[in-house]
Backbone as a ProteinNet text record, in pm:
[ID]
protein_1_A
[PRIMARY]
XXXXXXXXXXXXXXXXXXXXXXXXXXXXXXXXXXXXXXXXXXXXXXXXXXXXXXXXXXXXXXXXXXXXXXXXXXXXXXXXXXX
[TERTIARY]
6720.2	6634.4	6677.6	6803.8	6847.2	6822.9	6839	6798.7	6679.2	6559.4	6417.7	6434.8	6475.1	6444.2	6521.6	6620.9	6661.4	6575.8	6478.8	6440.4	6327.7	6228.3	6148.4	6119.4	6296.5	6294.8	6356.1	6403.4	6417.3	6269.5	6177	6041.7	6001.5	5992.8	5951	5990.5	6136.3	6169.8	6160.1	6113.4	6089.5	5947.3	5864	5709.4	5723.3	5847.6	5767.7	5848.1	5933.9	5958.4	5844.3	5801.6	5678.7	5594.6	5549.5	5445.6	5527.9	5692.5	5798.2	5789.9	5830.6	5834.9	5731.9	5582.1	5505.6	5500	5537.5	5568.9	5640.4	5738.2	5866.3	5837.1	5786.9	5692.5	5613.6	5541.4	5431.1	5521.4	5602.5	5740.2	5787.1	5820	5901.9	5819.8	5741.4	5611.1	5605	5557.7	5541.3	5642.8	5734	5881	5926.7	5910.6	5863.8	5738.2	5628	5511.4	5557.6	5630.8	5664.1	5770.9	5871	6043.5	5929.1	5856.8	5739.8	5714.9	5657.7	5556	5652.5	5778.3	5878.3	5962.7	5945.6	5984.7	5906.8	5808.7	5642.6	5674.5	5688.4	5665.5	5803.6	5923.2	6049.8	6049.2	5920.1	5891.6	5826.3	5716.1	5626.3	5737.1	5784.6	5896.6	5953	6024.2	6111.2	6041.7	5911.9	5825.3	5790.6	5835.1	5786.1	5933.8	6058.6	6164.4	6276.9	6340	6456.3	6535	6465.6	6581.6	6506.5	6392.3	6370	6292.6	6209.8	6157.7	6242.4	6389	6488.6	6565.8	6592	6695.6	6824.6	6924.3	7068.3	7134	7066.9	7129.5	7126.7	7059.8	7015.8	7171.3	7119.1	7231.5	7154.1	7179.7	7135.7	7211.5	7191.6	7328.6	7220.6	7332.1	7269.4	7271.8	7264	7247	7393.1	7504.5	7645.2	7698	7613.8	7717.8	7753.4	7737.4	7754.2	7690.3	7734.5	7656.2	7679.7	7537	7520	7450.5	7545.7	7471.5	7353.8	7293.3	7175.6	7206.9	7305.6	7320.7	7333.6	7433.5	7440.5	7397.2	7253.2	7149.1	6990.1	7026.1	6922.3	6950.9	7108.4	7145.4	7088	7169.7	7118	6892.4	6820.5	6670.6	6650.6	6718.2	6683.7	6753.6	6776	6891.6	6741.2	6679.9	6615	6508.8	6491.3	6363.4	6264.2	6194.9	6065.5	5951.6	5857.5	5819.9	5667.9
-2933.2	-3027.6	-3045.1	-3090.9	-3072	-2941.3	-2817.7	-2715.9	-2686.4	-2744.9	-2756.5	-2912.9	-2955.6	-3077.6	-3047.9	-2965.9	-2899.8	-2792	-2749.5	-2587.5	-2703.5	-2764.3	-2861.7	-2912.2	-2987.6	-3076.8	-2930.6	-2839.1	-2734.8	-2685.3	-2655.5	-2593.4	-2692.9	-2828.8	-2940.4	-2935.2	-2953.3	-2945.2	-2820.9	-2740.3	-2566	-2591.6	-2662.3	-2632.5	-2773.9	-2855.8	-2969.9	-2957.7	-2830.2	-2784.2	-2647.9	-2594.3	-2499.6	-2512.7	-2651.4	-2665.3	-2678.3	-2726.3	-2729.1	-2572.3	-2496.4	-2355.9	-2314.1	-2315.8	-2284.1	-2360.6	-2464.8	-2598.3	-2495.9	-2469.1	-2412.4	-2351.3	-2242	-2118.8	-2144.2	-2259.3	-2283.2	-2364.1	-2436.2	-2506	-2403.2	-2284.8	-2173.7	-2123.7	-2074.2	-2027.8	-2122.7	-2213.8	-2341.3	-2298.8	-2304.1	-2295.1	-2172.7	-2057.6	-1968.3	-1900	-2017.2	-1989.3	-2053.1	-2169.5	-2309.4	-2217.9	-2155.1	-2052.3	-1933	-1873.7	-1824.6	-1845.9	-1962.4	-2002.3	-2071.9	-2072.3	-2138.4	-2042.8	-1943.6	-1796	-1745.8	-1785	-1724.7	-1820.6	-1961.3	-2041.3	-2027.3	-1974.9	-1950.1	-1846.9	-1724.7	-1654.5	-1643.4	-1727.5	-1764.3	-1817.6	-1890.8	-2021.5	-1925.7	-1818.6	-1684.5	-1605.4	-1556	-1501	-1613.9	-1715.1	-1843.5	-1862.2	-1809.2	-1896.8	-1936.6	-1839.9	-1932.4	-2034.5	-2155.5	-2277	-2398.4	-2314	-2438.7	-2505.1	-2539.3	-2670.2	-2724.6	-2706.4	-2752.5	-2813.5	-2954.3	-3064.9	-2984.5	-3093.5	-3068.7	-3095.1	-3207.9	-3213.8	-3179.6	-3094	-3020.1	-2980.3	-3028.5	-2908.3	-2842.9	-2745.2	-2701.2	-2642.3	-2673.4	-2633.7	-2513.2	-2406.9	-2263.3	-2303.5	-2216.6	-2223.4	-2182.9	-2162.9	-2089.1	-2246.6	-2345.3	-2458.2	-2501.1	-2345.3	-2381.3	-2452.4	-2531.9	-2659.3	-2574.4	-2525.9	-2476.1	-2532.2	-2609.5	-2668.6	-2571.1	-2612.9	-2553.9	-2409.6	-2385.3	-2255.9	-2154.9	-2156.3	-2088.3	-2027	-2157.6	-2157.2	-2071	-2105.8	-2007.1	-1855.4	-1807.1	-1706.4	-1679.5	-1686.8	-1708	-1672	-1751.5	-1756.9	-1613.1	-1577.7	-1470.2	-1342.9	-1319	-1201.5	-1199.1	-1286.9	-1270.1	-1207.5	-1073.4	-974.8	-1031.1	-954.4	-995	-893.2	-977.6	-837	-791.5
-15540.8	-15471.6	-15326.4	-15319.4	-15155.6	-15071.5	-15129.4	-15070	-15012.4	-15086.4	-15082.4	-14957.2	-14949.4	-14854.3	-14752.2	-14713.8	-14583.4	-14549.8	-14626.2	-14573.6	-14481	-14614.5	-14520.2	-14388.3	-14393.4	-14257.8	-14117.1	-14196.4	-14111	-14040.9	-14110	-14090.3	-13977.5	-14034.9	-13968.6	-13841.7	-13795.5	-13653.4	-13598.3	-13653.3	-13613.7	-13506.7	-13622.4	-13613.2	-13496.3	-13458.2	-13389.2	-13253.9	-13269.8	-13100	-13032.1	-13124.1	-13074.5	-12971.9	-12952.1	-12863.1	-12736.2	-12718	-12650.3	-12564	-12661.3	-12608.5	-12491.6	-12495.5	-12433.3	-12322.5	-12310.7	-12180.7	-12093.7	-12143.9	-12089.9	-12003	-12080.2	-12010.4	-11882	-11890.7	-11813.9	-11665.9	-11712.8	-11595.5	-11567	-11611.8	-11549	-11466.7	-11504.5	-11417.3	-11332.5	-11309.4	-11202.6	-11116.7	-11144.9	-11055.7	-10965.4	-11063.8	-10991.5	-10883.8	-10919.6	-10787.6	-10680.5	-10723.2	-10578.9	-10539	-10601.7	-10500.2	-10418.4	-10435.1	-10397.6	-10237.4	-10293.6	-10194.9	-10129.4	-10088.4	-10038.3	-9982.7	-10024.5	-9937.1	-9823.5	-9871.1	-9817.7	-9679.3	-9678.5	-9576.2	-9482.8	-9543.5	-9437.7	-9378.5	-9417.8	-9352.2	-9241.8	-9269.8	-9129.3	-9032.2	-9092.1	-8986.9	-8917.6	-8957.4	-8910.9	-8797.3	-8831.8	-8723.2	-8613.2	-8634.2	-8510.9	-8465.2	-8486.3	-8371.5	-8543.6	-8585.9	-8700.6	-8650.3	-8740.3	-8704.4	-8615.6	-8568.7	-8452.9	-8486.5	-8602.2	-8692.7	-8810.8	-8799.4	-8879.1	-8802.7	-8850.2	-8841.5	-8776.9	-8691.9	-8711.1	-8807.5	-8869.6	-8979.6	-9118.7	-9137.6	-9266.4	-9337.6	-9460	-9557.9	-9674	-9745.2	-9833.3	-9940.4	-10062.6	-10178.1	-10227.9	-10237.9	-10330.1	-10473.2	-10514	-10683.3	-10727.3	-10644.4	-10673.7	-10645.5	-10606.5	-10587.7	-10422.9	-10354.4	-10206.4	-10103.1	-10039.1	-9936.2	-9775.8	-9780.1	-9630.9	-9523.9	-9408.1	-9283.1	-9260.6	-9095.1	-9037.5	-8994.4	-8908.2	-8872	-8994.1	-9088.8	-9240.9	-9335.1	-9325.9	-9397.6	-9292.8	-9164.4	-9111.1	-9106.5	-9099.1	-9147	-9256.1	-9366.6	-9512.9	-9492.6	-9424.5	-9447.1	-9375.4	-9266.1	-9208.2	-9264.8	-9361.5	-9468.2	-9610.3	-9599.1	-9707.6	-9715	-9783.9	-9800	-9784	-9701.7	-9700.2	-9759	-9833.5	-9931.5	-9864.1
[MASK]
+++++++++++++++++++++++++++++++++++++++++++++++++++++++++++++++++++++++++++++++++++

C-alpha cells in the first residue's frame, strides 16, 4: 500500500511541475531575445563614438563575478562580435 501511495504522490508532483518546464523555456527564450537585443543596441552605440553615452560612473558585473568600471567595460563592448 505505501508503495502505491509514493508512486502516486510521485506522478502527482511529476505531472504538477510540467506546466513549470515549458515557462522555463519560454523565460529562457525571453532572456535570450532581451541579451540580443542588448548586443544589437551596444552596437549601434559603438558605430556612434564607444563610451560617450555612458556614465563615469558605470560599473558592470560579468557573469564570472567581475565588476568592470566605464573604461573596461567599453573595452570589453568593443571586443564583442558583431554578427
Amino acid at each position: 500500500m505505501n508503495k502505491i501511495l509514493g508512486t502516486i504522490s510521485f506522478f502527482t508532483m511529476v505531472l504538477a511541475l510540467l506546466p513549470r518546464a515549458g515557462v522555463a523555456a519560454t523565460v529562457e527564450e525571453d532572456l535570450n531575445a532581451l541579451e540580443q537585443r542588448r548586443y544589437e543596441a551596444a552596437d549601434r552605440r559603438r558605430l556612434a563614438g564607444p563610451g560617450r553615452d555612458t556614465g563615469d560612473e558605470l560599473f558592470y558585473n560579468t557573469a564570472n563575478g567581475a565588476s568592470l568600471t566605464k573604461a573596461p567595460f567599453v573595452d570589453l563592448m568593443n571586443r564583442v562580435p558583431r554578427s
